[in-house]
N, C-alpha and C positions, 0 to 999 in steps of 0.2 A: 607831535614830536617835541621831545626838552631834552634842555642838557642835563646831565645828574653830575653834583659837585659832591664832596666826602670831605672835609675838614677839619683833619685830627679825631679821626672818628675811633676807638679805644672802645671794645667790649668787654668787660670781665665776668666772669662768672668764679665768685670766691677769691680762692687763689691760683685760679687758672686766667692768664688774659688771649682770649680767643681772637680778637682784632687787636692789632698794636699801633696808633698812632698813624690810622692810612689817610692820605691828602690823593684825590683821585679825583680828574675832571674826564667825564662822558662826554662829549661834542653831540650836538641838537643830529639826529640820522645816523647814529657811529653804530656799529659790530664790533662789542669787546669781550672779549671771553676774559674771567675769572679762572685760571689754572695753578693746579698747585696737587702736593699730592694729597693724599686724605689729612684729612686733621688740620691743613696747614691755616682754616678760616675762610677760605673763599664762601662756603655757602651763610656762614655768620656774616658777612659783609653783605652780599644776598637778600639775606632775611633782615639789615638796618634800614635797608635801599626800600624794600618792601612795606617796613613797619609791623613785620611778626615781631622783630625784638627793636627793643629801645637801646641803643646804644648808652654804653655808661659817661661818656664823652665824644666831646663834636657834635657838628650840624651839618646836618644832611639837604640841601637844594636838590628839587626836582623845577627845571626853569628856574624864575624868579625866586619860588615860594620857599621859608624852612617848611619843611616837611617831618624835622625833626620826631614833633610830639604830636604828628595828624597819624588816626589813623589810616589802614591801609586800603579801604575805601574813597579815603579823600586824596590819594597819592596821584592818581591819572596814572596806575598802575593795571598791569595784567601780568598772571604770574602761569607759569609749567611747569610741572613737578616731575621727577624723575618717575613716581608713582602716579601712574596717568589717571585713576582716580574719579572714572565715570562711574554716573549710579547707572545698574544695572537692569532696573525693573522703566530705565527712560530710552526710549528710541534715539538716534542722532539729533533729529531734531530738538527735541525738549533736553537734551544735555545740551546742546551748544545755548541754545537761547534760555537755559533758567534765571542765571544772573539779571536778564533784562527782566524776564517774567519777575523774577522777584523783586525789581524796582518800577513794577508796572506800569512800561515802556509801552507804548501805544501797540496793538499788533502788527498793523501795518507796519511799523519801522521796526518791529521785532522780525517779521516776515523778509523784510528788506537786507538787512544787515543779517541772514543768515544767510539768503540766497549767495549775498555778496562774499564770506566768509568760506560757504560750502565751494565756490566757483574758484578762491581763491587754493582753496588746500585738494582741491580735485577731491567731492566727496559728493559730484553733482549722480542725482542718482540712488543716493543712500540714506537718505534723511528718515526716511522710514524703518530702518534698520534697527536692531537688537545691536549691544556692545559683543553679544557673544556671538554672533552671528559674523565679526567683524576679525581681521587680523590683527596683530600688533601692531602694522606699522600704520594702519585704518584707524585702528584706535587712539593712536598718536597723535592722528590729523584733526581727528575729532576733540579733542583736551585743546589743540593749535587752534581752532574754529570758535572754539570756546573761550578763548582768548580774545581772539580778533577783532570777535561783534563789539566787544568794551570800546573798541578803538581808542587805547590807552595813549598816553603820551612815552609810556616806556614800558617795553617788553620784558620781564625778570624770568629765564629760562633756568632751570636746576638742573642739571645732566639730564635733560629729557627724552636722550635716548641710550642710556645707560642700559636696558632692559632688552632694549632692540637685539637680536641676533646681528651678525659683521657684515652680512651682504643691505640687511638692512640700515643698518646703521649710517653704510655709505649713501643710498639713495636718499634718506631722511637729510643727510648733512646736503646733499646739493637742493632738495628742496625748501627747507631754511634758509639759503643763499638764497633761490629766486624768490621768496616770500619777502624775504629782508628789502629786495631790491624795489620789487613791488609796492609796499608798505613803504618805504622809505621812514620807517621809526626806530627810533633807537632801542637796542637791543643790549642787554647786559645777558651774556649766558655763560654758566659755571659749567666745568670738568672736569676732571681730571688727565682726560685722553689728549695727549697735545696734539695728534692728527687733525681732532676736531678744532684745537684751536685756530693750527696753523693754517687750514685749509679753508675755514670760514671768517675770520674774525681781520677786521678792518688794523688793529691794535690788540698785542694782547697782555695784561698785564699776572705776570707770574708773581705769586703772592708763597711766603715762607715761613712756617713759626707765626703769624700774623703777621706779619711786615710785609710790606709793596717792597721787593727785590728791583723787579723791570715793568715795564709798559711800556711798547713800542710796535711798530708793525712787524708782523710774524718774523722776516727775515732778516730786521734788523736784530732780533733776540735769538738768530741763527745766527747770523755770522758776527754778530758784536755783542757778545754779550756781557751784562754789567757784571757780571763775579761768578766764581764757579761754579755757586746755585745753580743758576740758571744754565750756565754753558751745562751741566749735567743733568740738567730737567729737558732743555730742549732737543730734540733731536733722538734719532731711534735707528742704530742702534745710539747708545751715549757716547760721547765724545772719548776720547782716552786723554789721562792725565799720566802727567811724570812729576814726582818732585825732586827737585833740585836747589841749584842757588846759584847768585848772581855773582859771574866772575869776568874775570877781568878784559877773557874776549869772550863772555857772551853767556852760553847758559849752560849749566854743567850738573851731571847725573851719575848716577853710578852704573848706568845703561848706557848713555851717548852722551854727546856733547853738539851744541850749535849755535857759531862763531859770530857774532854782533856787535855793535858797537854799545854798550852796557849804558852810556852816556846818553841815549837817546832812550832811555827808557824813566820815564820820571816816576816819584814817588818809592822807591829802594836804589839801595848802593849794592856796592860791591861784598861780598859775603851773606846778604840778606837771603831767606828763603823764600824760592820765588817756583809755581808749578807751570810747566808748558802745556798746551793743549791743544790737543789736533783730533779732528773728527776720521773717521774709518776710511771714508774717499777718500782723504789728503795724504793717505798711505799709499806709497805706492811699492812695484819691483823695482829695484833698482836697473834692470835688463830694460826697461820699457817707460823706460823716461825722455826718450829722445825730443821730444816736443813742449818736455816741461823745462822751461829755465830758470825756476827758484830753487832748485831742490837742492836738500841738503846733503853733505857726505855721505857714503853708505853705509848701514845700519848693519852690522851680520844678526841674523835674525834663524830660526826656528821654527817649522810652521808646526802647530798643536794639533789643532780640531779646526775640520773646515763646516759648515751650513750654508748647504745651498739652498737660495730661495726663489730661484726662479727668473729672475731679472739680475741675479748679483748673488756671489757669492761671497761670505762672510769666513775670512781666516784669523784666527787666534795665533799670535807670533808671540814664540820665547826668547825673549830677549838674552843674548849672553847665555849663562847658566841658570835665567830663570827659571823657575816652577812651573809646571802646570799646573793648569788654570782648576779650581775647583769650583765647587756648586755652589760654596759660599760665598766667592767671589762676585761681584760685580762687572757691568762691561768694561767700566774704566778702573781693570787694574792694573794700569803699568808701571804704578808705583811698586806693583807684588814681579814685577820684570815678564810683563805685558801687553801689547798694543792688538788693539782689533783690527785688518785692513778690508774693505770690500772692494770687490775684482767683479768683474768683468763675465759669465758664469763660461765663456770660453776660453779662459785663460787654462793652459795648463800648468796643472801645483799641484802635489800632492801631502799628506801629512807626512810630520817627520823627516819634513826635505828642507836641509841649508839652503840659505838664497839670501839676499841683503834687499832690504827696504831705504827707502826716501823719505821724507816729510815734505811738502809744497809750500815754503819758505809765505808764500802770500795766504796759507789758512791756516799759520802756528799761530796760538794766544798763550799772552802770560799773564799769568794769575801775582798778586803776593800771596802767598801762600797763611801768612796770618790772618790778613782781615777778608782775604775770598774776595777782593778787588780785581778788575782787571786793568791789567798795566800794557798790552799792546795786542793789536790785532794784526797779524801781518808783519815779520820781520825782513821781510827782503830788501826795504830800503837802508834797513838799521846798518849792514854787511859791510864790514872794513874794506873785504874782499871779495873779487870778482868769484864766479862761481869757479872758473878754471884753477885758481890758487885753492879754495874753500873746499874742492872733493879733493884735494888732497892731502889729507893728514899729517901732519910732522911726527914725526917718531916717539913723541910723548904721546900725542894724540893716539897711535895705532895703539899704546899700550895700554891705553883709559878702555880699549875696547876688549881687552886680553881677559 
């Protein structure tokens, strides 16, 4: 096990820069996913950590050592590709143990360290095996085995189950956990899927354009997130956004309004453009709020298109005289006079039915809206006013809704 350190690590290629200035510390046994969407550099950070590419600046620690300008042999590395990449004409066995054979590892300890690899990834059994003889998610385990015997100081995984089919995909992602737990070594693994992040990874650090955005544990970069990046990377469906700006009681749209003490939010003033954000659950009916006491005044709303999935269903609300939603839209268009809400999948709603929505005063976030910062998580202590004044509107207010 080691920690892996990144210290203004800066890749470019031409006039493209693929990494941009990342400072990243791994803790000696950590689970950190690499997530972002394509392009954004996570596998180019990957591949500095590894030593397929040289960064054009910074220094890379693996433990103690720079690691910078060793190569990827001498790193106490083990690497998985999304491209599982076994030779074909080699049974189980002779694919997991070649790297030893080819640094002509005694048999015995070759024999030992695969028994122990094949026990660990449940492949006891099939070491005599053909790759084609073997399923996807066997093949998998076998590239994982192949890995193992190195008994590296740090694990480097690249979407290696990107390939997988979804039922697969799920049972690969909890056998990674017990493997992780087992192995107790440090893992850096890249994605794009943030299920996989959220649902394996100790820490996970969302990367952008090149730049480190967040790194945090899964639900701190759920429910606090460092700027709209992320608040609209993480999460599924995406968060919904409103823009607005910062007025004098609180926050104000051309959709709704909701009423705060403005002073309690630092870093913008009064007139600044500032965007709210509330995720799909924190929507609610406003019939069916009896048990929530942050909630904000009611929304008159529109229902569009509902998606039921089974455990929840998913409603598209037109805000006021918004639009309907189209194909080119995003989840978070409320800026286009739109919110998502997920229900309950026995609730009755139908499409095309008036009804008025809430927001949960304790899951609204405020963005500034220029630099993509987030300025507050939860405004319910912000609130001048008790909720029983707050639902009800003063006569300018009904008209903002007009």
């Amino acid at each position: 096990m080691a920690r892996v350190t990144l210290e203004h690590v800066t890749k470019r290629y031409e006039d493209v820069t693929a990494v941009d200035d990342m400072n990243l510390e791994i803790e000696d046994g950590e689970f950190v996913c690499l997530v972002g969407p394509s392009g954004c550099g996570k596998s180019t950070t990957m591949e500095t950590i590894a030593g397929l590419t040289k960064p054009t600046e910074g220094t890379i620690h693996i433990g103690d050592v720079d690691v910078t300008n060793l190569p990827p042999k001498d790193r106490g590395v083990s690497m998985v590709f999304q491209n599982i990449a076994l030779f074909p004409h080699m049974d189980v066995y002779e694919n997991i143990s070649f790297g030893l054979r080819l640094r002509k590892y005694d048999k015995d300890e070759i024999d030992r360290r695969v028994d122990q690899a094949a026990d660990i990834v449940q492949l006891e059994g099939m070491l005599d095996r053909m790759p084609d003889e073997m399923s996807g998610g066997q093949r998998q385990r076998v590239a994982i085995a192949r890995a193992i015997v190195r008994e590296p100081d740090v694990f480097l995984m690249d979407e290696p189950l990107a390939n997988l089919d979804a039922k697969l995909r799920v049972h690969m992602r909890t056998e990674l956990q017990r493997l992780h737990k087992q192995l107790e070594t440090t893992i850096i693994y890249v994605t794009h899927d943030q299920a996989e992040a959220m649902t394996m990874s100790d820490r996970i650090a969302v990367i952008n354009a090149g730049e480190l955005q967040q790194i945090d544990p899964p639900l701190i970069c759920y429910n606090e997130p460092a700027n709209l990046f992320v608040a609209g990377f993480i999460g599924s469906p995406s968060m919904n956004f409103v823009e607005g700006e910062l007025a004098e009681d609180g926050f104000r749209s051309e959709w709704f309004d909701v009423s705060f003490d403005p002073s309690a939010v630092e870093g913008v003033t009064v007139g600044d453009p500032v965007t709210l954000g509330v995720r799909p659950e924190d929507v609610h009916l406003a019939d069916r709020t009896e048990s929530l006491s942050t909630a904000t005044r009611e929304i008159p709303v529109t229902t569009d298109v509902l998606e039921p999935m089974g455990n929840e269903v998913f409603v598209y609300l037109r805000l006021a005289d918004g639009p309907s939603r189209t194909m080119d839209q995003d989840v978070a268009g409320a800026s286009m006079g739109e919110l998502l809400m997920s229900l309950d999948p026995d609730t009755p709603i139908e499409e095309d039915q008036e009804t008025s929505v809430v927001l949960d005063r304790s899951s609204i976030h405020l963005f500034d809206t220029r630099s993509g910062e987030a300025l507050a998580h939860g405004i319910e202590t912000l609130a001048e006013q008790p909720r029983g004044d707050d639902t009800t509107p003063t006569e300018a207010e009904s008209d903002s809704y007009s």
